[in-house]
N, C-alpha and C positions, 0 to 999 in steps of 0.2 A: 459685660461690655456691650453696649447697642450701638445702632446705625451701620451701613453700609462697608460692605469690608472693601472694597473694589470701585473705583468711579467710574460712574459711567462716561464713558467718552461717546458725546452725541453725534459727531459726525463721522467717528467710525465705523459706529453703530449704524449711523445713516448707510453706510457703502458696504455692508454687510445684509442690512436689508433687502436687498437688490435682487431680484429674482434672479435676474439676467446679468452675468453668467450665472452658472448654476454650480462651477468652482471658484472660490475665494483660496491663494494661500499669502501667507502673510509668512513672508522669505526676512529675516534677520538675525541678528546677533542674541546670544542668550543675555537675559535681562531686559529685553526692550518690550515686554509685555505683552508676549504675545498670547501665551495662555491665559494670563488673567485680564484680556482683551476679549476673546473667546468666552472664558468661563461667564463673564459680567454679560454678555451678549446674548448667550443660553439660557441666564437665570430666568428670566420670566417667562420660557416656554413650559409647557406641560413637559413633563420629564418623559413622559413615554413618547415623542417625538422626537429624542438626541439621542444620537447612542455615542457616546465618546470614549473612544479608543487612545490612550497614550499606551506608545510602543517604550517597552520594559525594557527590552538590551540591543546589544548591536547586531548587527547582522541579521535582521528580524528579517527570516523567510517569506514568499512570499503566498505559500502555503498558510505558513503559522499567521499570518497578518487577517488574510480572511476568515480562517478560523477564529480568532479573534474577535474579529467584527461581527460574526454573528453569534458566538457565544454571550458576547455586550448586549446585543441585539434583543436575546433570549431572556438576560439575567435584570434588564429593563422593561421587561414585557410588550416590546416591539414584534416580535415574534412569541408566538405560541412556544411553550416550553417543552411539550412533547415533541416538537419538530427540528428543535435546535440540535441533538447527539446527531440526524441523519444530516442535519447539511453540511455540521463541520464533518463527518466523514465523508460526505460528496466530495471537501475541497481536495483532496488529494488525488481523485480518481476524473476530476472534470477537468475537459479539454479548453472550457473559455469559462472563466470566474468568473467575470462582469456579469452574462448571462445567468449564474447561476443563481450571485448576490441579486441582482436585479431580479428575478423570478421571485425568488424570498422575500423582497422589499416592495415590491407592486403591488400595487393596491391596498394599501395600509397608510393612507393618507401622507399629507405633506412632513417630510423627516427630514433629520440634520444628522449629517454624517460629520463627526469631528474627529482628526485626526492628528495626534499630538506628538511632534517628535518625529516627524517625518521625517528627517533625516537616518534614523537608526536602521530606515531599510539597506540602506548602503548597497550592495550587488544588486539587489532584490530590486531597485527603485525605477527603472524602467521600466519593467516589466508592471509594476502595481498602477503606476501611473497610467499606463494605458487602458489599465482594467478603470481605474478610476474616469477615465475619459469614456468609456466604453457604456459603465454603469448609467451617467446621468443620463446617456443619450435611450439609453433601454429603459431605465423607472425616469419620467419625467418629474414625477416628484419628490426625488430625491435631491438633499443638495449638499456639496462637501466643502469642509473648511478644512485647511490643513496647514499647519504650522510647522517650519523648517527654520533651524539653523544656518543653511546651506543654500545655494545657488538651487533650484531643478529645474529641470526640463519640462517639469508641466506648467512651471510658464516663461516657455519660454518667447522672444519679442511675439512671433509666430502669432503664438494663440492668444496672446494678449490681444495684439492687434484685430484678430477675426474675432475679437469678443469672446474666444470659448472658456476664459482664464481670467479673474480679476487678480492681478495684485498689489499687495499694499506691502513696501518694504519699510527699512528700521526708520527711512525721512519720513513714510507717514505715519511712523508707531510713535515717532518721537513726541514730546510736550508741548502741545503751542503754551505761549506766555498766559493766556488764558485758563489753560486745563491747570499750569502748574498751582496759578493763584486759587484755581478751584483747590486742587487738593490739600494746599497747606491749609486753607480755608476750613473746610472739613475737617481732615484729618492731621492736619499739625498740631504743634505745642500754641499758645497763646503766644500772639504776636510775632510770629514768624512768618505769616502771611503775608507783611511786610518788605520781606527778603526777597520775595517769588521772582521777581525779574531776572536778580540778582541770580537766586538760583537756577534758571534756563540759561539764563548766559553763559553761565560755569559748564553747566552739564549739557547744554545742546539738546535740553528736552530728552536723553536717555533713559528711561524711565526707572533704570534701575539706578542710576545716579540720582533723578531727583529723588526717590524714596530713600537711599541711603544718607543722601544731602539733609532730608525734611529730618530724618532719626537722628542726625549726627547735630543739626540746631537744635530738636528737642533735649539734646543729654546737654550741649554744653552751653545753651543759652541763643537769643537771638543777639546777641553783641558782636562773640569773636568773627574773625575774620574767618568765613567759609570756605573747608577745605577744598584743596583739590580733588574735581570731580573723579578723575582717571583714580588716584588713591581709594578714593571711595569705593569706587567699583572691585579695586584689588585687594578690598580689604577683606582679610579671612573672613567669610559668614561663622565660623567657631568663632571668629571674638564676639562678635555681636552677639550671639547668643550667651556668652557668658558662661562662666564657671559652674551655674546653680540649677536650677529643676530642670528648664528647657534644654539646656545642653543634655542633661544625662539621660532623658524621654528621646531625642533626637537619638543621639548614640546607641540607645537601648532599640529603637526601632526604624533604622536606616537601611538593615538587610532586606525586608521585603519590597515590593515595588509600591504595595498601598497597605493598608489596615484598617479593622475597625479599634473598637475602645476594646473590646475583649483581650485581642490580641497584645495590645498595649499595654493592658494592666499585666497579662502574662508575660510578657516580655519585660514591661520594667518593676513586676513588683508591688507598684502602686495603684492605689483605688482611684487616686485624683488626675486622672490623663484630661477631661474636658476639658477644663481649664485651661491646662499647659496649652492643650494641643487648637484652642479657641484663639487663645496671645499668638500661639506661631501663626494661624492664619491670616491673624488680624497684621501682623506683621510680614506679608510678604512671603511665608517660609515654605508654606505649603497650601492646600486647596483641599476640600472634600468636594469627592467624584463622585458621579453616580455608579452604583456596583450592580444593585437589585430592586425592584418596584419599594418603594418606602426607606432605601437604606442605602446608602454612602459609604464609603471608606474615607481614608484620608492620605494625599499623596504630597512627600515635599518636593518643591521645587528640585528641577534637576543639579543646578551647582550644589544646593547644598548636602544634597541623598551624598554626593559625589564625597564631597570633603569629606563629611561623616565615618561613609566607606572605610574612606582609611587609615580614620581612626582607631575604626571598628574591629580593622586588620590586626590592630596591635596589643588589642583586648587579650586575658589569658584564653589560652586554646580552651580551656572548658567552659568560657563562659560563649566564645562563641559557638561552641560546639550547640549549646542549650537554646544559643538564639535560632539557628538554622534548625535545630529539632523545631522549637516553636513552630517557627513561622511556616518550615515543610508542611508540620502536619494541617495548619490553618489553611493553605491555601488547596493541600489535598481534602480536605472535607468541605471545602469551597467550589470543588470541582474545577480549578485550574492547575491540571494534571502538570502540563510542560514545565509551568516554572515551578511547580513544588518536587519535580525534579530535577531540574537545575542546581535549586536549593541546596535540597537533599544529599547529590550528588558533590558536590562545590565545599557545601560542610561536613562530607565524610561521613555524613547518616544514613550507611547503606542497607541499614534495613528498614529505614523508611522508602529508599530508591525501590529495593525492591517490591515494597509496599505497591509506589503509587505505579511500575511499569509493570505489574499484573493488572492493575484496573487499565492502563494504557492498553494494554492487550485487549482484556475484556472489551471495552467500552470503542474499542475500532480493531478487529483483527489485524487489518492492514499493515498493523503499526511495524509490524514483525518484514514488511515487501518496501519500507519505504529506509533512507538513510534521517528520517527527522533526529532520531535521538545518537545516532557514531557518535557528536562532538563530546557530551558528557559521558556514553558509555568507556570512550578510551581512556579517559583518565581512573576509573574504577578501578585499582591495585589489585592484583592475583588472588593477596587473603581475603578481601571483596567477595571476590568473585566464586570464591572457593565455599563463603559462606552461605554466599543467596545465587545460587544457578540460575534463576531469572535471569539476571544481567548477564552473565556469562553465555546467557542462550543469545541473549541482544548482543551481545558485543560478538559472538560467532557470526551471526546473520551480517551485523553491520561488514566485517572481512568478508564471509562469503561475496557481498555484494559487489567488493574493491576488487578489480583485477589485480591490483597493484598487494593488496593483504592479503588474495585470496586462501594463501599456501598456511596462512598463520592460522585459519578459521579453525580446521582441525584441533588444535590444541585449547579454543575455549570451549569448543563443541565436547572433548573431553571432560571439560570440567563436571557438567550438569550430569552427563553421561557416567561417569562413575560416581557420582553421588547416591549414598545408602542412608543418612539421618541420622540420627533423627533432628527435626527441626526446633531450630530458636524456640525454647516455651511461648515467648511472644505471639509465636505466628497463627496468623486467624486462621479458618479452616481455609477459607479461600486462597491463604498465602499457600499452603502447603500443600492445598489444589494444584496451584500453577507451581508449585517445585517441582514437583512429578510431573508433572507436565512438561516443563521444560524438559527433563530427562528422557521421556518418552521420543518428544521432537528430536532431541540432541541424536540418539542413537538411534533414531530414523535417518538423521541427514548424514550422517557417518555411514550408514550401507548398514549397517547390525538392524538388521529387519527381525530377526526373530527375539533377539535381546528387549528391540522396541515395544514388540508385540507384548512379551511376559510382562516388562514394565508398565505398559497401559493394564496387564488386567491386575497387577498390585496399586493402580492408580482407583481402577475402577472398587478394586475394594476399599478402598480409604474413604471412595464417593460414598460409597452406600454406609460407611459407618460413622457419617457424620448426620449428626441429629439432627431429627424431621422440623427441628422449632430453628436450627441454624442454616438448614438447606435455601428456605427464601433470602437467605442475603445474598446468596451466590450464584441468582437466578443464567444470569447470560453470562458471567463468568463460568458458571458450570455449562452452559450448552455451548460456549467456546472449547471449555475443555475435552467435551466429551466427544466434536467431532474431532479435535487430535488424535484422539484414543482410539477411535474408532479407523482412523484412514490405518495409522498406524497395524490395529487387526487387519484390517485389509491388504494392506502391501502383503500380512504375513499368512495370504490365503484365509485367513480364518474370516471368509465371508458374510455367514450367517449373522456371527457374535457381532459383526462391525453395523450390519445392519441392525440386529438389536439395538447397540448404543446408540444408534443415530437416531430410532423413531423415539428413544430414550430422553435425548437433548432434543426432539423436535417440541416434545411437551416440554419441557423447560420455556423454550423461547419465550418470552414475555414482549419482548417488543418487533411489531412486523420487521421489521429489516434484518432482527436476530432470526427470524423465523423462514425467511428469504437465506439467509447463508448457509442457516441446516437441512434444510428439507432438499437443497440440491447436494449436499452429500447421498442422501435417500436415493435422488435421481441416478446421479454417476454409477453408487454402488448398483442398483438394480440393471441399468442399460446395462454393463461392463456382464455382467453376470447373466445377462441374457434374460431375465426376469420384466419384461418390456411392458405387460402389464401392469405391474407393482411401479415401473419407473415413471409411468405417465399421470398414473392414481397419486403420486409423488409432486410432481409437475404443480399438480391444482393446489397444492399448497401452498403454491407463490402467489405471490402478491404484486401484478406489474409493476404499480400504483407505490410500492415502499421501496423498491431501488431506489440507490437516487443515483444523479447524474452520472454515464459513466461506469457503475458500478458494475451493471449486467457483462463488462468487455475486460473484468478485472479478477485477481486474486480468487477473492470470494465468492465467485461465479464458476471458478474452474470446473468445479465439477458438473453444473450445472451444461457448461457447454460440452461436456467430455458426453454427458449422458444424452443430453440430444444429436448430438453427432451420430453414436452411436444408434438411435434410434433410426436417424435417416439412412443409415449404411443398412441394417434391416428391412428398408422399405425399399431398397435400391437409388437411395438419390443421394447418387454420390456426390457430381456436384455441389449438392446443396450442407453436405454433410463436411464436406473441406471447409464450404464459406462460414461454416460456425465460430472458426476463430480469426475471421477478419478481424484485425483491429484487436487482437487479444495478447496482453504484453505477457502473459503466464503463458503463451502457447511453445515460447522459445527456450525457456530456461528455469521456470518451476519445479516444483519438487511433482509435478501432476504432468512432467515432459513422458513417460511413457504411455502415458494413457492416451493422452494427446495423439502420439504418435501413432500406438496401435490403431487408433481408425482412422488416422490420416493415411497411413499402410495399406489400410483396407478401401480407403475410397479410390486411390489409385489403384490398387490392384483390378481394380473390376474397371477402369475406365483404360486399363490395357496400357500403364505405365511400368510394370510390377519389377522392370530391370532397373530402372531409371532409380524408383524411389528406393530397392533395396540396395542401389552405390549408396546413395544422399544416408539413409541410416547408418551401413555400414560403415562410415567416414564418421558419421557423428559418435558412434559407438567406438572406433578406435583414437579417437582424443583423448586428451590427458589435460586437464581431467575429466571423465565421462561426465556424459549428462547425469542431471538429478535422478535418483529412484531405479537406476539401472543396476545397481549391484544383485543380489542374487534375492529375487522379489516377486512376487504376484507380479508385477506391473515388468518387471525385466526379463521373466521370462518367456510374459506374454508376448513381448517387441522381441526377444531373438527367435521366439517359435514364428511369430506372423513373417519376418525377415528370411524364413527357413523356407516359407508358403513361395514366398515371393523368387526366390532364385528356382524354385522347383517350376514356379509358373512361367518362368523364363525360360526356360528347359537345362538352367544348371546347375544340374546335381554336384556336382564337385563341391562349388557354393555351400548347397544346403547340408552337404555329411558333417561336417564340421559342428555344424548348430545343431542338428536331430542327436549330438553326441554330448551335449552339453550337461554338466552336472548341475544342478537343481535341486534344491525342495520342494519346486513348483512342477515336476517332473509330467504332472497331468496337463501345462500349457503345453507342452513339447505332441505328446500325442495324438492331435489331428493331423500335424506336418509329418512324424512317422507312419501313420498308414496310407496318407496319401503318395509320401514315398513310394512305399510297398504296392501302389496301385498303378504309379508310373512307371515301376521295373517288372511290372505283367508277374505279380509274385500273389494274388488275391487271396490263394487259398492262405499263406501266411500271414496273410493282413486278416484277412478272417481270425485263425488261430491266435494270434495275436492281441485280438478286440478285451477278452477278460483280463486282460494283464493289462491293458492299456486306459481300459476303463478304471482299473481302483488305483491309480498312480496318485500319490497326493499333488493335492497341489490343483486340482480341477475346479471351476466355475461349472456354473450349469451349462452357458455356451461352451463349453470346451468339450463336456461330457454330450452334447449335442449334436456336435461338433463331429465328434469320435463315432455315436452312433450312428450316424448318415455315412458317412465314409465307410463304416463298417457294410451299413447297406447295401452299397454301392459293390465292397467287395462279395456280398453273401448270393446277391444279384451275376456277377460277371461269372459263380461257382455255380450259379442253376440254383440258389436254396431260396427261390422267391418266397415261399412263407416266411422264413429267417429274415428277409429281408423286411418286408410287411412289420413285422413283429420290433422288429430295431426302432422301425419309424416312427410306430404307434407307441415307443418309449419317449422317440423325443419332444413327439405330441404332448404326451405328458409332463413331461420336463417344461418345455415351454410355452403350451398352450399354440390355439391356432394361428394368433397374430402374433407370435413368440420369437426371438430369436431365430434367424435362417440367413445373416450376410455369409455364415458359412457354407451355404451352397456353391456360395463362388468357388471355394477347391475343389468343385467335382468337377471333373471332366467333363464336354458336354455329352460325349454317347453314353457315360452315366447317369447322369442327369436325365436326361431323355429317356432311357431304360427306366429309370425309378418312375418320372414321368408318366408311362404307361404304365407298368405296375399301380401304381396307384388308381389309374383310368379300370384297367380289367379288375381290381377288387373291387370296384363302384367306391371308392372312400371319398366324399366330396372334401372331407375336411382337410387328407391327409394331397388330396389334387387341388385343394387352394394353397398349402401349406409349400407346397413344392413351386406351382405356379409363380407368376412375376416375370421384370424381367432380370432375369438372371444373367448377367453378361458370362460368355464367355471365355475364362480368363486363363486357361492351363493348358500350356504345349503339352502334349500328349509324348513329343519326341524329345530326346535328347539333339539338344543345337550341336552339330559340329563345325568345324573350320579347318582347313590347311594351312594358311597363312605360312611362308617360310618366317626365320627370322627378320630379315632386310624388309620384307612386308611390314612385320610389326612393328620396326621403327618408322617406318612412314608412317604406318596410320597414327603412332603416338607422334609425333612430329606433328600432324595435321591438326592436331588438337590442342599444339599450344602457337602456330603459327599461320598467318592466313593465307599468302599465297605457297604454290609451286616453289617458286624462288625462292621466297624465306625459308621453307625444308631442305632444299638443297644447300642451304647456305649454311644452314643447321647439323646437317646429316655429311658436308663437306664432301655432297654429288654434283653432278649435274643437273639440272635441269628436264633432260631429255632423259635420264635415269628413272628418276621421279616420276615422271611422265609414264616409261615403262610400267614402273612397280603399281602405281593410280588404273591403269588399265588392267591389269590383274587381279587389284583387290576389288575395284570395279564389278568382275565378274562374278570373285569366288562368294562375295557377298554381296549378291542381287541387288548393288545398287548404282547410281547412275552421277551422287553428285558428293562433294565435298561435305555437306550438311548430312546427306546419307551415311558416308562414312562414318562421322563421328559419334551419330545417331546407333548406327549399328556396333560399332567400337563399345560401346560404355553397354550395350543388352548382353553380347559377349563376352563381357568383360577383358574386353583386350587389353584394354589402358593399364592394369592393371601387374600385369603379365610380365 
């Protein structure tokens, strides 16, 4: 079949050429031609100047829309193809998209952005339209068409009028008398051209009227009396295509959104699809889109994908079962993750879901911190779930994430977490990769730290026993999995090994931005450990330049900012050491909240907060449910020991007995906070005696064990045994090197300090008198705080604290006034302060509020 599949219509082509504006949509009813308006309008550009995006389903995120756009972008060669996996990972993590898409579209000459089905944004469509307004104004050369069903507000009178919006609705989509005689002309039967008046006047120029009109003269003649146009339009598209090939090619490939021939002949069977699928275009049915530089898919018209549909529904279950395998795995090896698990999911082929949401993991860590996939993990059925623990790890996280499910998450968290295998013979090594993996996380996020731990190292041997000619398929799915593994060692003390793994996955990283999310695992583990050296030789691994938007202030940074923080709490800047998680959403409620905390702990303890911040933890730690990674852990023992620091630096030991008493496997976090104890109840000769028992406690970091020997110092020192003490130091020297680990100087006292201080001046040690020097704030009442407060006191001052004036306490407390007054002049005295704000100030160091 030759000639022109599409007419061109010259004068809407004319108002489409239009530089100015620089958005075209063309708002009408389906069938009035709006895409194949567009599509005819496109043809004669260079293809690597359009990227046309038709949105697949409803409630098209506006997340997934971007991403979208530039994955088109990428698979048309608008974009470089190495650059396309990091910007759709930016979309999720960027605070303004216009800027981001605009940054990726500038300067890559004049482009056409087409937008098909704009309506399917639905929630989403505010929001994208403003990015879309945003965009043109940021890439001048960009310009956007976008086709709706529906009324929008991107144009509305507003912007029309100020020119920023052209639109063209279904009056100027309709047929002049002109177009129509062109088209029968053309593409009619012989002598129906004749009728053309005839048929505008019927149909009003609705395009999908005239072209059902012009089919409907070519079957029965130009004689009869031409039906009515409204019937036309509501007439089943299944009749039309008839009983024979083209029906059962339709029906056989109506599940996916597009297709090539491949997929078609596997789906229906037959060798002969060009043909069929040549007559449906020529006929209205559908269009070939552009997919990739040289190559097309084929996509039908929305009514008709629609009817098919549910035909499709009533197909036998194995025949659709076979269509959704198909077309899952086609668009999985296409690299359109989301809808090949849509698919996947939707036709019950859960071990293709689980398939392609391990490469979902892989190919954006993220995936696991965001809600994109809850909608299809919920419907995933238990023996699902029971079979591929990937999903059941997603469908946990997805609850976790729900205040409203959160209480349910445990029971999928379960699922992966007692899973023993063995796996589906099917599963590639990489599936079985991320099985164990999931299980690993699972029984990380459940508190079983040390169950996690064993599971990573039966993970870590499954790595190593997969063959050296299979190991490159699983390049960054393996250095994803291996920092799991590795955090996992880590929570469970076993430091060294976690480091291991990590410089382990840092050679894996194949692509900068995989290599940017391991190497600050490196950093974290090293700063946390005191190893400040190694963390910063860690550091140089990064790459500014492969973040992208965003990313440095997210998830996948966590540790990276855990370990700088940590670095500046060593150098003493503390301020600067808080400000590391400005703007970071993992600072609040990740699975990385103890670490977080510990040097949030720490920057405040030294800036002389150390009452304040140990309530704020203490509060957080008594909720239900606790924070992430607080159950009995590297990271949870470290926040109740540094928590222990903090009430002792406040001078209330009451506070601290409770936490120095705490059971543990980490029992060596605890013992810097026990000899410092020991150093505030004037006990040093047993803080001394104490140091060998306190040093081999499991559960020690090299800062802890640092930690432990400076304090030891400190006591060997206040005993007279200044060479002992010399000797402790020039350990820790060793342990950490000169620019090493030392925020825990903050727990000495300062006439310790200063003792040590000069010790190290009369043995002439420069290293070990730069090592001590800095500024050390400091941060430790030497005394125990007392208070008299009768009762009647202490209800004022808690009264003061949820009430502002005098009045309203007595009104509270059902005194007077001039009572109030009395009791405010007392506590006034007994705690040296003078005003309302003092009080409350000194209430919460005290801990009176509490009482």
């Amino acid at each position: 079949m030759t000639g022109p599949v599409l007419l061109a219509r010259r004068r809407l082509h004319d108002r489409l050429d239009q530089e100015d504006p620089r958005i075209a949509v063309l708002s009408a009813p389906s069938g009035s031609g709006k895409t194949s308006l567009v599509r005819c309008w496109v043809a004669p550009r260079d293809p690597s100047t359009v990227v046309w995006v038709t949105l697949e389903t409803d409630h098209f995120r506006r997340a997934s829309f971007w991403q979208t756009v530039l994955t088109y972008a990428g698979r048309l060669g608008v974009l470089p193809a190495d650059e396309v996996a990091g910007l759709v990972g930016d979309v999720e993590l960027s605070n303004d998209l216009a800027e981001l898409v605009a940054g990726a579209l500038s300067g890559r000459g004049p482009l056409v952005l087409v937008i098909d089905a704009h309506e399917r944004l639905r929630d989403d469509t505010g929001a994208v339209d403003a990015d879309l307004l945003r965009l043109v104004r940021l890439a001048p050369e960009v310009r956007v068409i976008v086709t709706t069903r529906t009324g929008t507000g991107l144009a509305n009178p507003g912007r029309t009028l100020r020119g920023e919006v052209q639109l063209l609705t279904g009056a100027d989509l309709a047929f002049t008398a002109a177009e129509t005689q062109e088209l029968l002309a053309t593409f009619g039967a012989p002598g129906v051209a004749e009728r053309a008046a005839e048929l505008q006047a019927a149909t009003g120029g609705f395009p999908l009227a005239v072209r059902a009109g012009m089919l409907a003269l070519a079957r029965s003649g130009a004689d009869p009396e031409l039906p009515d146009w409204q019937s036309l339009v509501a007439e089943d598209l299944r009749v039309q295509l008839g009983e024979g090939a083209a029906y059962e090619l339709v029906l056989a490939t109506c599940l996916p959104p597009y297709f090539d021939t491949d997929l078609a002949t596997e789906l229906t069977g037959s060798a002969d699809v060009k043909g069929l699928l040549a007559e449906l275009e020529w006929n209205g049915y559908g269009r070939w889109i552009p997919f990739a530089p040289g190559r097309q898919v084929f996509q039908y018209v929305e009514s008709l994908r629609t009817a098919m549909l549910a035909d499709a529904a009533r197909l036998p279950a194995a025949q659709q079962a076979r269509a959704a395998r198909s077309t899952a795995f086609w668009l999985h090896r296409h690299g359109n993750f989301e809808t090949a698990f849509e698919v996947a999911v939707a036709g019950r082929q859960y071990d293709i879901a689980g398939r392609v949401y391990a490469d979902l993991v892989a190919s954006n860590p993220e995936t696991i911190t965001t809600n994109r996939f809850d909608r299809q993990l919920a419907t995933v059925p238990r023996r699902a779930l029971n079979q591929y623990p990937a999903l059941a790890l997603g469908r946990g996280l997805a609850c976790h994430r729900n205040p409203a499910l959160h209480g349910a998450a445990a029971e999928y968290f379960r699922i992966p977490a007692s899973w023993v295998g063995p796996p589906p013979p099917d599963m590639t090594p990489g599936e079985v990769l991320m099985v164990h993996t999931a299980k690993v996380a699972s029984l990380r996020v459940l508190g079983r730290f040390d169950d996690s731990a064993r599971a990573a190292q039966q993970a870590l041997a499954l790595f190593d026993a997969i063959p050296d000619g299979e190991q490159h398929h699983i390049t960054d799915l393996g250095a994803t999995t291996l920092r799991h593994l590795a955090y996992s060692l880590f929570q469970d003390g076993r430091v060294d090994a976690a480091r291991s793994v990590v410089n382990r996955a840092i050679t894996m990283s194949s692509r900068p931005d995989s290599l940017n999310q391991t190497a600050v695992y490196a950093v974290g583990f090293d700063a946390f450990d005191g190893r400040c050296a190694e963390a910063r030789s860690a550091q140089e691994h990064l790459d500014p330049a492969a973040w992208r938007p965003g990313q440095t202030y997210s998830y996948v940074n966590a540790l990276g900012r855990i370990g700088q923080a940590a670095l500046l709490l060593d150098d003493f800047e503390l301020a600067a050491s808080i400000a590391e998680y400005d703007g970071c959403r993992f600072a609040v409620a990740s699975e990385f909240w103890p670490f977080v905390t510990w040097t949030l702990m720490h920057a405040r303890l030294g800036l002389g907060h150390a009452a304040t911040e140990a309530h704020r933890v203490e509060t957080a730690l008594d909720r239900t449910p606790a924070p992430p990674g607080t159950a009995d852990s590297l990271g949870g023992a470290a926040v109740r020991a540094t928590l222990a620091v903090l009430w002792l630096a406040a001078g209330n030991r009451t506070k601290a007995g409770p936490l120095l008493r705490t059971r543990t496997r980490y029992a060596g976090q605890l013992a810097p906070a026990t000899l410092l104890g020991r150093l505030l109840a004037g006990e040093h000769g047993e803080a001394l005696a104490a140091l060998p028992r306190l040093e081999l406690q499991p559960g020690h970091t090299t800062r802890s064990r640092a930690a432990v020997l400076t304090l030891g110092a400190a006591a060997a020192l206040r005993a007279e045994h200044g060479d002992t003490a010399v000797a402790l130091l020039d350990r820790v020297l060793a342990l950490v090197g000169p620019g090493g680990a030392r925020a825990h100087l903050m727990y000495l006292p300062a006439a310790d300090l200063a003792g040590l201080r000069e010790l190290a001046r009369a043995h002439g040690d420069s290293a070990l008198r730069d090592y001590l020097g800095g500024p050390v704030p400091d941060c430790i009442a030497t005394d125990t705080v007392s208070f008299s407060l009768t009762p009647q006191e202490r209800l004022v001052v808690a009264a003061f604290a949820h009430h502002p004036t005098r009045a309203a306490v007595a009104a509270a407390l059902h005194v007077s006034e001039n009572t109030v007054k009395t009791h405010l002049q007392r506590i006034y005295r007994k705690l040296g302060v003078n005003s309302r704000d003092g009080v409350i100030e000194k209430a919460i160091e005290l801990d009176l509020l509490a009482r």
